[in-house]
N, C-alpha and C positions, 0 to 999 in steps of 0.2 A: 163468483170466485170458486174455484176448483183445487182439491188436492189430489195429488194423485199417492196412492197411501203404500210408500215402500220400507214403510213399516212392517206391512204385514207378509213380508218374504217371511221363508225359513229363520233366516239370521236376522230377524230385524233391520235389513237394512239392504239397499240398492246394490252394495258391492260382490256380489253372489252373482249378478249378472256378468260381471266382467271378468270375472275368476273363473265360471262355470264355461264359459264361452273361451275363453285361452287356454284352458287345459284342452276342451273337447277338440282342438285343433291339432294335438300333440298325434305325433305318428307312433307305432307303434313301441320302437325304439324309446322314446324321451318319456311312453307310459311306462314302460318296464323298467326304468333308473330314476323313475320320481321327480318331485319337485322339491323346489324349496320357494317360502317367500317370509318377508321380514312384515312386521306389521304387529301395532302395539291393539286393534278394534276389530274394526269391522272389514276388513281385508280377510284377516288371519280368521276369523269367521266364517266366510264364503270362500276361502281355500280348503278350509278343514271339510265342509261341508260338500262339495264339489271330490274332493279325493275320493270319501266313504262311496259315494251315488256314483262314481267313474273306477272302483277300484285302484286307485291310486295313491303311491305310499306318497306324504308328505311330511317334508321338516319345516317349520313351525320357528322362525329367532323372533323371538318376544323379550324387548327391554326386562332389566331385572325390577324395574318399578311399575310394571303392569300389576295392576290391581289384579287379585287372588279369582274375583270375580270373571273378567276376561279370560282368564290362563285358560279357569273351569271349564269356561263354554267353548274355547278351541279343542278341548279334549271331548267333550258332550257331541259337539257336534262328526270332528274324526273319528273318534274312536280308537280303536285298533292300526287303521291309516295313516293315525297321526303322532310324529316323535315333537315336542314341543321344546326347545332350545332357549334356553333365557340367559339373554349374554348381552352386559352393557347398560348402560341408565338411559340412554337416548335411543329416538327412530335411529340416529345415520350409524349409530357402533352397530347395532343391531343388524342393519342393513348391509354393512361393510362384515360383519360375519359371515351371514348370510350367502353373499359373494364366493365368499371363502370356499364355505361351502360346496358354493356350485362349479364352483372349479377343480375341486380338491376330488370330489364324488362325482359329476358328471351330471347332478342335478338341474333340469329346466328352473329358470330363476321366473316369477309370477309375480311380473309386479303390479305396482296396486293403482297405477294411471295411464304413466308411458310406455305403453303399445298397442296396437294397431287392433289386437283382437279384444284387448281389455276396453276398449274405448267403444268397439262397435259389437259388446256385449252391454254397455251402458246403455248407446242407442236403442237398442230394445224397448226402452222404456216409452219412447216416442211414438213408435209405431202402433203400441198397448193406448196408449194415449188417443191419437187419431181413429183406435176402431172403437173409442169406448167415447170419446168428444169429438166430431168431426167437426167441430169448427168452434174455435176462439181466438182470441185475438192475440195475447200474448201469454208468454212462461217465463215464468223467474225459474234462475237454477244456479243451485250454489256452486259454489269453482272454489277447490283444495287444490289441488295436483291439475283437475281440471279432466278428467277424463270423460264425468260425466257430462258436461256444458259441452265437450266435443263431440261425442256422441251422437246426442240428441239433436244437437245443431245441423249438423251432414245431413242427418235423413230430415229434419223437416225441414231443411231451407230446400231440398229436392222434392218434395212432396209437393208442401203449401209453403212458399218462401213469402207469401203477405207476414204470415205468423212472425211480432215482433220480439225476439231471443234478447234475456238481458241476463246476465251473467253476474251474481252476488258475491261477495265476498266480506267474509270479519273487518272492518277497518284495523284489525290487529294483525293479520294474516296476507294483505292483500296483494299479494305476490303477482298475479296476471295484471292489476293495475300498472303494478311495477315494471313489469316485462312490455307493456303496452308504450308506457313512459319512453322507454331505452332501446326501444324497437328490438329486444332477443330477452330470451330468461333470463333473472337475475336472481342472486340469492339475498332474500332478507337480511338484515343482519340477526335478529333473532322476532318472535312470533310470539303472540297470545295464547294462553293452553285453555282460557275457557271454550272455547268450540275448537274441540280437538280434532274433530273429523274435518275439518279443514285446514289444520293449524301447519301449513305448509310454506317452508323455506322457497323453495322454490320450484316454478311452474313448471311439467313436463313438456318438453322441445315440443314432442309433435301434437299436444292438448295446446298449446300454443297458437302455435302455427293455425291450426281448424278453429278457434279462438278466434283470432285477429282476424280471421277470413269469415268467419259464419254468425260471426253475435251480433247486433246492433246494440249493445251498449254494455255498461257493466257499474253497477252501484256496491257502495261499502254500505255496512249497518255497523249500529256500536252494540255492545253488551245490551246494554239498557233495553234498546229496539228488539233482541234476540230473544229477552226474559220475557217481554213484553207481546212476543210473536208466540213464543210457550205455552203464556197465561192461556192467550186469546184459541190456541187451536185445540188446550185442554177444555176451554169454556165451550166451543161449540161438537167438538168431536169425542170428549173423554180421552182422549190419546194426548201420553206424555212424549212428545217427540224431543231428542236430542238436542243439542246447542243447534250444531249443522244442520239438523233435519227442519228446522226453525228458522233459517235465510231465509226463502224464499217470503213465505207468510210476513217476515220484516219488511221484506223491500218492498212488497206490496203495498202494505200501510205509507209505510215511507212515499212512493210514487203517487198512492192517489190522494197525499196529503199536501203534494207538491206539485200535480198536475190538475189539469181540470177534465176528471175520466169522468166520462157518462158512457151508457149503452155498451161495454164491454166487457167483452170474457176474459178473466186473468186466471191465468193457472200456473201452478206452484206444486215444486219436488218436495213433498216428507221424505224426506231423501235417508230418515235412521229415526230408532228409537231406544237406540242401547245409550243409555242414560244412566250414571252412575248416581244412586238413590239422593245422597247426599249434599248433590249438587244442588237439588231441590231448594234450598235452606236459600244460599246464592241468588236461586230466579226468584225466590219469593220477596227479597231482599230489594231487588235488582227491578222489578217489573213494573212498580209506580211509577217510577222514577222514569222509565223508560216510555208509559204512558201521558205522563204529562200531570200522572193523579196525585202525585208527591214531589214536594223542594225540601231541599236541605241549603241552608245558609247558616253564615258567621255573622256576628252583629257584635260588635261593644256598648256596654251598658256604664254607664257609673258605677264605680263600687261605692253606695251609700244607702242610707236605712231606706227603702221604700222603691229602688229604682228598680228589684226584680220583678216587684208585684206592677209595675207601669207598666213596663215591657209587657209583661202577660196580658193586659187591661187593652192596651193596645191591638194586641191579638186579633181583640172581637170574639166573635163566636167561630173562627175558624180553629178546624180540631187537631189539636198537635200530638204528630206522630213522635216524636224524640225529642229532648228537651235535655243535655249537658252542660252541667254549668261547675265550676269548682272556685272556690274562692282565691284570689290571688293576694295580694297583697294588701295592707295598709299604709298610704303615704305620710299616717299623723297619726298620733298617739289618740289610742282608745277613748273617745268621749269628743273628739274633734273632727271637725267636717274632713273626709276623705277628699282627695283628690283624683285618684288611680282610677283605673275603667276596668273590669271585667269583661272575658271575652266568653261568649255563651254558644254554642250546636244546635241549629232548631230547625227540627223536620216540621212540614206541614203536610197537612191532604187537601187537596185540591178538586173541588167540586164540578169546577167549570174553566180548569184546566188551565193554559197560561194567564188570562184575562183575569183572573182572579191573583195569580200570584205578580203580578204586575201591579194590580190595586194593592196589596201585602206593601211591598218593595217603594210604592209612592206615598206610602203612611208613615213609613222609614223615615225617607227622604224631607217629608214635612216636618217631623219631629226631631230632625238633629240626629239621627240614628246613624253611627259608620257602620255599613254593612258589606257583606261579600258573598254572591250565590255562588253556591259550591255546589250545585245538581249534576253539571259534567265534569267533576273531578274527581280523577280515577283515585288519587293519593287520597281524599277528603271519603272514601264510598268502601273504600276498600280496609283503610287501616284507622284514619283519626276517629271516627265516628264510634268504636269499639275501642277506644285507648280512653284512658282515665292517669291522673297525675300532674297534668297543670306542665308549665315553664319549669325552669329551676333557676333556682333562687339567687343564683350567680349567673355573671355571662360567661358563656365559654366560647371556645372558638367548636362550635359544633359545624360538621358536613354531613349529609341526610342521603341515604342510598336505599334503591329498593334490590332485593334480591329473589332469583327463581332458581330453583332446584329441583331434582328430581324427589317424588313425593314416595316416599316407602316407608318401612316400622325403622324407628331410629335415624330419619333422615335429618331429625331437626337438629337432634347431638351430634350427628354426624357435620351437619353446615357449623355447630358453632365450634368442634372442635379445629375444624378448616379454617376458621375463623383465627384460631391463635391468641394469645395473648400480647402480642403485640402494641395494643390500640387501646386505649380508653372505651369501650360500649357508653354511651349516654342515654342511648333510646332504641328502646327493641319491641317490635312486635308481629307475633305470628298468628295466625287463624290460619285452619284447617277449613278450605271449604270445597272437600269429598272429588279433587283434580287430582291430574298425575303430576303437575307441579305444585312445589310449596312454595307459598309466598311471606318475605319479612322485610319490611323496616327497619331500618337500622340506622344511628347517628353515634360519629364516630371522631372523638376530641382528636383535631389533626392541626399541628400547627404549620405555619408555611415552610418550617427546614424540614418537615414530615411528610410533605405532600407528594411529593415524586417517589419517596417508598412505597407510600402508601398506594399509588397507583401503578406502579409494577407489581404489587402484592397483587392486585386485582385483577390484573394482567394475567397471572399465570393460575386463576379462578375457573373453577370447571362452571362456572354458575353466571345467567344471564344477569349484568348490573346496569343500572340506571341509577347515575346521580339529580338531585332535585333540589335546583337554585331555585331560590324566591318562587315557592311554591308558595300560593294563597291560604291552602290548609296549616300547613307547616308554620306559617307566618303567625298565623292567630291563633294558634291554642298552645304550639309546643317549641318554639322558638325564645330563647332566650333574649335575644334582640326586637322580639317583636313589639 
């Protein structure tokens, strides 16, 4: 297996080829009245950096929740070339600024997939490839927008068309699947911000188009697989590659875990490594789990003298990562046999990977255990596992929603002033984990003459929501009903 390290560009990251390559095409004219391009990363990176080395004045619209960090480095790298424009909480306000711009001033707009010079300054990367590998068998290559999978596709299915092209994508993100589905782009309805260098609404026409005609396939990966492609490329390389820059090395695993490869050459885009530090916390979180080396399950126990120390006895000697239990109720006066069950959180480490947690789960199962593996649930990974407080103590008529926002200083006051007092809050919670979206939980007392309020209230929400019926997490630890 091969990486190809576009880490080590100037800007840390691949998109400097397709920026450097679209301006160097501009005639005289369109150098003398500048650019503009909109871009919250690694775009706005490799235009700033391309302006300075071409002489080139550029405007710079960067969401107003671009991290302090990014602003810096579009400034580091332009300099004096570069005006930086912060206008709007999203890529498309930003974008549609941008626009503005370039109509208003006469500025070349650079954008950051769909065109023609942008796409076959990606390709570049293939041709580096072929003089530095002259022969393997396949490439994984992550697809956002999709410039780069186009790119590279053209020139090597012209080259060496043997070479088998598979084309990755977030399963949170996966907008070319989508476009594949429906036979033209379509637009997600909304997108995953942990791998944000991909985290694209929708595919560009002509990344498309060279797409559907030049790939031979295309795989999703989930979070888990992505943290887990991170661990693996900082174990053997020392390099913290980004979410995005981390596809490929996913799908890798994934395919020869699902195939039967012998004797072949796999190669894979580090396609970034501007990585916000903080994310860290997340892939570390996130990477067992994604390897197969940790489970997290529900289990009800008896609430009675003895029945915590079973469960643990039970165990055996396998070593527990997490362990949440909180006392719930009593069905019978103090000094009298209990009735009620206790619902308990129990991460494990896993030595020898599914086989062993399947023996776990059939120990369960012999001993009268109700259980529920929660390893692929995003509700259960993301928020219950860091939540403390039990049920309450009454039933209510609770409804359970997640919410994404734009992540800046005062975004959280800012969501719950939006928020209103309106509505009963029953269950709230937030973690910070170092994105440009915040993410919260929230359960919100709605009876049924309030329910059609309450969803035109939500209706006219600048913020992505998802409601969560009969979620399994929900069910067992925080659910009144449960």
């Amino acid at each position: 297996m091969y990486l190809k390290r576009e880490d080590q560009q100037p800007v840390k990251s691949f998109k400097l080829r397709g920026a450097f390559n679209c301006m160097s095409q501009l005639n005289e004219q369109q150098k003398a009245a500048g650019v503009v391009a909109a871009s919250a990363g690694n775009h706005a990176q490799g235009v700033a950096y391309a302006a300075k080395a071409m002489n080139i004045k550029a405007t710079i619209v960067m969401p107003d929740t671009t991290p302090e960090i990014k602003v810096n480095a579009v400034r580091t790298f332009g300099g004096k070339h570069i005006n930086v424009v912060q206008y709007g909480t999203s890529y498309d306000q930003a974008s549609a600024h941008a626009l503005m711009l370039s109509q208003r001033h006469g500025f070349t707009m650079i954008p950051p997939f769909d065109h023609p010079d942008v796409i076959a300054g990606q390709g570049t990367i293939a041709k580096e490839m072929l003089e530095q590998l002259s022969d393997f068998d396949y490439l994984f290559v992550a697809v956002g927008g999709g410039g780069l999978a186009a790119g590279m596709a053209v020139y090597l299915k012209q080259i060496k068309p043997s070479i088998k092209i598979i084309g990755v994508e977030s399963d949170q993100s996966a907008c070319l699947s989508a476009a594949l589905a429906a036979g033209k782009p379509v637009t997600l309805p909304q997108v995953g911000i942990f791998a944000d260098g991909v985290a694209v609404k929708t595919i560009g026409e002509e990344p498309f188009r060279l797409c559907k005609q030049y790939l031979d396939g295309v795989m999703t990966v989930t979070n888990d697989e992505i943290c887990t492609a991170i661990k693996d490329i900082f174990d053997d390389t020392r390099v913290i590659a980004e979410p995005a820059g981390a596809l490929s090395v996913a799908a890798i695993r994934k395919f020869c875990r699902e195939n039967d490869v012998k004797n072949k050459r796999l190669t894979g885009i580090l396609c970034g490594a501007n990585i916000n530090f903080h994310t860290l916390r997340y892939v570390s979180e996130r990477c067992e789990l994604g390897e197969q080396k940790e489970a997290v399950f529900a289990v009800n126990i008896p609430e009675t003298k003895g029945a915590f120390k079973s469960f643990c006895s039970l165990l055996g000697g396998i070593v527990i990562t997490e362990f949440n239990y909180r006392f719930n109720a009593r069905t019978q006066s103090v000094g009298e046999s209990a009735t009620g069950s206790a619902q308990i959180f129990v991460g494990v480490k896993l030595r020898n990977g599914a086989s062993e947690y399947h023996e776990l789960l059939k120990k369960l199962d012999d001993n009268g255990y109700t259980y529920c593996d929660l390893s692929q649930n995003e509700l259960a990974k993301l928020h219950v596992r860091h939540m403390v407080g039990g049920r309450p103590h009454q039933k209510i008529d609770e409804s359970i929603f997640s919410f994404s926002f734009p992540e800046y200083p005062g975004a959280l006051m800012h969501f719950l002033n939006t928020l209103g007092e309106s509505w009963n809050i029953t269950l709230f919670h937030y973690r910070n984990h170092g994105a440009a979206q915040g993410l919260v939980l929230a359960g919100f007392e709605i009876g049924e003459q309030q329910r059609s309020s309450f969803q035109e209230y939500l209706d006219k929400l600048d913020f992505e929501v998802q409601e969560h019926k009969d979620d399994p997490a929900y069910t067992f630890f925080l659910s009144s009903k449960g």
